[in-house]
N, C-alpha and C positions, 0 to 999 in steps of 0.2 A: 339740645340733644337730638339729634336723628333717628328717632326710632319710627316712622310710625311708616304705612303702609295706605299709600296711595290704589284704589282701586276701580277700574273705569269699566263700565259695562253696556256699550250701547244697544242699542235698541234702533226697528225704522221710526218713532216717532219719540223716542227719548234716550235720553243720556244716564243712566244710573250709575251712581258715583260711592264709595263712599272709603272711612277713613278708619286704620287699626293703630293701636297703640300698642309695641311688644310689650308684652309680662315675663316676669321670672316666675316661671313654674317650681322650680326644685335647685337646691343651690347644696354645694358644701364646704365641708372647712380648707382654707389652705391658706399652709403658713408663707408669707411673702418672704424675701430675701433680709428682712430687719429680723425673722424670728418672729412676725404678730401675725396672729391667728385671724382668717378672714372670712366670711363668704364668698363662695367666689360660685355666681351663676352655674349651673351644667343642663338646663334647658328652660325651652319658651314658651309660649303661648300667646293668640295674639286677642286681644277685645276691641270689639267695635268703638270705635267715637262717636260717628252718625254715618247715615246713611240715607240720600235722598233722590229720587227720582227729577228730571232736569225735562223737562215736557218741551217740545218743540210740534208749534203750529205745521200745519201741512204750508202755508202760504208760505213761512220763508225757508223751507227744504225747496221749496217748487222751485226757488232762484238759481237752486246749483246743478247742474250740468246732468251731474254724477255722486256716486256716493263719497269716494277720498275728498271731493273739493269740498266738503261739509266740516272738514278735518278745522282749520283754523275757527271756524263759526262756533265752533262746539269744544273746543278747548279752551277758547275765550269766555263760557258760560261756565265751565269749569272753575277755571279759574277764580269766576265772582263769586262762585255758589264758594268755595273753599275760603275767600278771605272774610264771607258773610259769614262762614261756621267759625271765624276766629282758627286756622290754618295757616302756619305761616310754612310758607312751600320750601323754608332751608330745614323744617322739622322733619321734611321726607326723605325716608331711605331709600326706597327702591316703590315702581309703578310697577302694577300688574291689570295688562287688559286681555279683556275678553278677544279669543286667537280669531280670525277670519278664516275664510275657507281658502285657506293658500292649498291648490292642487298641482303645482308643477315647480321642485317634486316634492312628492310625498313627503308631507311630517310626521312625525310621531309625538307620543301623548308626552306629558312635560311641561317645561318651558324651553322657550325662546326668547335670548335676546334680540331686539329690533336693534340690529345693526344696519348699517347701509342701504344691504341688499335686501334685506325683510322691508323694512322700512319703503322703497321703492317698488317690492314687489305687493308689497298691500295694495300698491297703488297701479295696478298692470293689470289688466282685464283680461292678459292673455295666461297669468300666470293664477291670477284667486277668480270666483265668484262674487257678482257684483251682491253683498249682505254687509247690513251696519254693524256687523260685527268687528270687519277689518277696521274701524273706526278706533276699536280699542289700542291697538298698535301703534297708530299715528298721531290719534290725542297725546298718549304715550309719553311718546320718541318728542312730541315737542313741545311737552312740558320736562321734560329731564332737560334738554336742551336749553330752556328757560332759566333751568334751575342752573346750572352747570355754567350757564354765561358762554355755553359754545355750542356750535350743532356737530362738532365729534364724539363718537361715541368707539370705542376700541374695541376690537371683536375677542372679545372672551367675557368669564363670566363673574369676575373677580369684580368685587363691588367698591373696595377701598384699598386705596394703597395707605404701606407701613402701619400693617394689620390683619388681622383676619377679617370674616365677611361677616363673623359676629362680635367681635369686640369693637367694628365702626357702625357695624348696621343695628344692631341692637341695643343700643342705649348709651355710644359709644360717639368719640367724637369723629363724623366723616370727615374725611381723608383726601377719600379721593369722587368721582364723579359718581351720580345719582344714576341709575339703568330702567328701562324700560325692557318689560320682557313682554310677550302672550305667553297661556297658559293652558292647554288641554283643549286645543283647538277642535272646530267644528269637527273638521277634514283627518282627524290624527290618528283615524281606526287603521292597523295594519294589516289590509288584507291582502293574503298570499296571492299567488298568479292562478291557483285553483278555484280560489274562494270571488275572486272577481270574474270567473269568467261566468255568459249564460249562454245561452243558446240562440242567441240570435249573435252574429259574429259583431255586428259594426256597434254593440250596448255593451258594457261593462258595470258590472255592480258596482256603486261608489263605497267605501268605507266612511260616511257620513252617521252621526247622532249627537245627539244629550252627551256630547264626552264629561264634560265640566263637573255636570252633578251627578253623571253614574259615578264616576269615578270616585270622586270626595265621598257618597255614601258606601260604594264597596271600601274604602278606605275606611271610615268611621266602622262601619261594620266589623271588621278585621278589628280594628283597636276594641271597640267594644268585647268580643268576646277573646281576647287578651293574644290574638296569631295575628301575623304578618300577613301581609294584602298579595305577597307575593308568594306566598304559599294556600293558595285558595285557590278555588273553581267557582267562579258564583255566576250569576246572570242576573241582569238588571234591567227591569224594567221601569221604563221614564212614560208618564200618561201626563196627559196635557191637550191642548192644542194639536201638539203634535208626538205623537210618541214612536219611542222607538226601544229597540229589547236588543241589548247584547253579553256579547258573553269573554268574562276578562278569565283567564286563564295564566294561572300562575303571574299576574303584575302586570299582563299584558290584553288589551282589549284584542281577540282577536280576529270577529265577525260581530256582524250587526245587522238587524232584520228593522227596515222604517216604516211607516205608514204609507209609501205608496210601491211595497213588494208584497206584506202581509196582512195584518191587524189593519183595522182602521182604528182612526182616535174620536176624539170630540170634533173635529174639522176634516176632516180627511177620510178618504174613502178607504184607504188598506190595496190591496190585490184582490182583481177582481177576475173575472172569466173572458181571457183577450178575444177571443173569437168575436165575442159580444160586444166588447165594449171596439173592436175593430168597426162592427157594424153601426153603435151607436155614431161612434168618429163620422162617418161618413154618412151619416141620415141627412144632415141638411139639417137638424133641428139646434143644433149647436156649433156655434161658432169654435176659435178653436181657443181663445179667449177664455170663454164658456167651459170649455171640456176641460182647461187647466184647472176651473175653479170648482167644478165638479171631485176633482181628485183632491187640489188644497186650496181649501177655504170653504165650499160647502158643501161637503162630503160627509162622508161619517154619520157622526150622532145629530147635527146640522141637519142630515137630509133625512136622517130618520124621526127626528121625534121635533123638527123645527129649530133647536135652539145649539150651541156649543156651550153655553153657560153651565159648567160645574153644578153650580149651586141649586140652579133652578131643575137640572136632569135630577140629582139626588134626591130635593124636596118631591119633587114628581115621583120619583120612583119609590119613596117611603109612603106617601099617599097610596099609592096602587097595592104596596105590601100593605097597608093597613085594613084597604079596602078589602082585599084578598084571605086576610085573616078572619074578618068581619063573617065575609060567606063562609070561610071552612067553618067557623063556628056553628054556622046555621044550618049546616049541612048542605049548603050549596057547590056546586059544582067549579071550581077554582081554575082559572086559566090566569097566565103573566100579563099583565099590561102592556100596553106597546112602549111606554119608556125601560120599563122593566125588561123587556123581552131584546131591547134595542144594546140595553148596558150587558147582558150575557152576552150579545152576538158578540161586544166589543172585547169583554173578558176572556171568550173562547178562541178569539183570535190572535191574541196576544197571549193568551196558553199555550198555541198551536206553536207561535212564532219560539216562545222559548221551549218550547220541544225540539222545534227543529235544527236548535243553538246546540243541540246536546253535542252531537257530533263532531264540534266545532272544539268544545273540550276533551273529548275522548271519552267521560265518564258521566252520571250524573252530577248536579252541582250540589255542592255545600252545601248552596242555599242560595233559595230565588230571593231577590230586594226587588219592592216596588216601592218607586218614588213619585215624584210628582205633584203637582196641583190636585190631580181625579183622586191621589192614595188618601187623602185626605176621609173620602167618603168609605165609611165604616160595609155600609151593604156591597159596593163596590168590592172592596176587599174581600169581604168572607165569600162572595160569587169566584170570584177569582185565585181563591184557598183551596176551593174545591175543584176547581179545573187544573190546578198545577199539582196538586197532591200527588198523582204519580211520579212529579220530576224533584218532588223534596219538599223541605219547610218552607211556606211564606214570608217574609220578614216586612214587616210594612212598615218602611222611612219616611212619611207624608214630607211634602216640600220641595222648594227647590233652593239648593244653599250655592245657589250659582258667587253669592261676592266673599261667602265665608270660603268657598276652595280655591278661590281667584289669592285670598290674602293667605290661606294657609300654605300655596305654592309657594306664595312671596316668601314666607319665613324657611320654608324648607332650604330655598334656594340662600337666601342668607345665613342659613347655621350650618349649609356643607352640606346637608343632607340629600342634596339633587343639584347636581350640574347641568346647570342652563345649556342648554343645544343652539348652535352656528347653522343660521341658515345659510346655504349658499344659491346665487341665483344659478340658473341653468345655463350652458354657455349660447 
């Protein structure tokens, strides 16, 4: 039976992979054409099988050119990692990989079938940005192609023929060919012709972020308090490495503020005062190497308190609270610690940023969600309750459920629920 849900997530130094099994959620009676009473499915759900990270050395990435030529090297580890989990690849329904930053043109949030032109434009330097993400597209496309015993794939979004896309894809017997989609790509934010422009003529704002997991949580959120995702105003904030705060309006993401226009994160510097950092640019004291790595990678909480480490900021900053309590007890004189005082700058900034999203919705939201790795951290949070409080409730989704909204698109798109999008290339 083909039910299960192929999921591929790459990374620059790994492959994360892993595998869903559909469930019947809810079923009811109906009588078949003999007059006998049946169950018969009327929705899904999907659960994990495994799920395992595929680690690649730096020495044999060094071999390839580029990122797409890594395409067959890392399909073929796929491949082994899935027949070591006991996977047999005719049990797959449909592949969903993590989207690449296809920018020419413009996608929107969803999925996509890798057909042809997807499929070759992952692979076009002129058309995506070079990130291991486009990886997930053409692992994909050729492992369906494997499965399928051909490398055509037909442009639409129909998953079996003499059938529906649930009665072969869902525990049913396929039919017809195995698909390969992306899903809530990097690039997929749609910003207007107003909302991208800035004031320098020859920069345009990118519609780049976290699409993948804000999404999935503004979606769980909506399901949770029992409304449609498409009837909401929310803004979400993804902290991390790298973060970024956007704001989905009524189903649709429709501005997005990153860490290097606003906020800073654990890595990255946020927006900072051009004049200044114009002057830094050209001191001499920094290469230009250097001043990239200033904004991402050692920027931010990095440059403020030494580390990006989650764990270690938190434990840091729970010591300084304690220490701090310590004196007010004693009647001492109470100042914030420098890690302490470093994670507000970080909260404040990313307050400011979904402030500045308001406008983007017309009204205040719903309700702010903060995700992430950093939502994790309880002090974090309540610092961060208190700087949004003007803009609404906090809702804090700790995590990142990047392979559960990768497999839950996958089942959407097989129960009719969302039609897979046709990329075409540009002529």
């Amino acid at each position: 039976m083909a039910d299960m849900i192929l999921v591929i997530n790459p990374g620059s130094t790994s492959t994360k992979i892993a595998v869903y099994r559909t469930i019947v959620t809810a079923t009811k009676v109906s009588e078949s054409s003999y007059g006998i009473p049946s169950q018969v499915p009327t929705d899904y759900d999907v659960k994990a099988v495994f799920t395992k990270n595929i680690m690649h050395g730096q020495d044999e990435l060094s071999e390839f050119p580029d990122i797409p030529s890594q395409a067959d090297y890392r399909e073929a580890l796929v491949e082994k990692t899935l027949a070591e989990e006991g996977i047999d690849l005719n049990d797959i329904a449909v592949i969903m990989g993590r989207g690449g930053l296809v920018q020419k043109p413009q996608i929107t949030t969803g999925g996509y079938l890798v057909n042809d032109d997807l499929y070759e434009a992952l692979k076009d330097p002129e058309l995506t940005s070079p990130h291991a993400s486009l990886l997930g597209g053409l692992i994909g496309r050729k492992l369906a192609d494997k499965i399928n015993g051909s490398s055509v794939v037909a442009d639409d979004a129909v998953m079996c023929r003499g059938g529906s896309a649930v009665s072969c894809g869902l525990g049913g017997r396929r039919e017809g060919a195995v698909k390969a989609y992306i899903y809530d790509a990097v690039t997929s934010i749609e910003l207007g012709e107003v909302e991208e422009i800035t004031g320098i003529k020859d920069i345009k704002r990118n519609g780049t972020g976290h699409v993948l997991n804000a999404r999935a949580m503004a979606m769980k959120y909506a399901d949770d308090i029992g409304e449609k995702y498409e009837d909401l105003n929310l803004i979400v904030i993804h902290t991390g490495g790298g973060s970024t705060v956007n704001a989905h309006k009524k189903g649709k993401i429709v501005d997005c503020l990153g860490d290097d226009e606003t906020h800073m994160s654990l890595e990255r510097s946020g927006g900072v005062p051009l004049l200044k950092f114009i002057k830094l640019c050209f001191s001499g004291k920094y290469t230009q190497d250097e001043i990239a790595k200033l904004v991402r990678g050692n920027g931010g909480m990095k440059a403020l308190v030494g580390t990006s480490d989650g764990f270690e900021i938190e434990n840091a900053m729970k010591a300084e609270m304690e220490e701090a309590a310590r004196a007010s007890a004693e009647g001492k004189e109470v100042t914030d610690g420098p890690v302490t005082k470093a994670v507000k700058a970080m909260a404040y900034g990313l307050a400011k940023s979904a402030g500045s999203l308001v406008p983007a919705l017309g009204a205040l939201p719903d309700a702010i969600i903060v995700a992430g790795g950093f939502a994790y951290s309880k002090d974090f949070t309540a610092i961060l309750e208190e700087y949004v409080k003007p803009l609404g409730k906090l809702v804090v989704m700790p995590g990142e459920k990047e392979m559960d909204a990768l497999a839950g698109g996958g089942l959407r798109i097989m129960m009719g629920k969302e039609e897979a999008k046709i990329y075409k290339k540009p002529e």
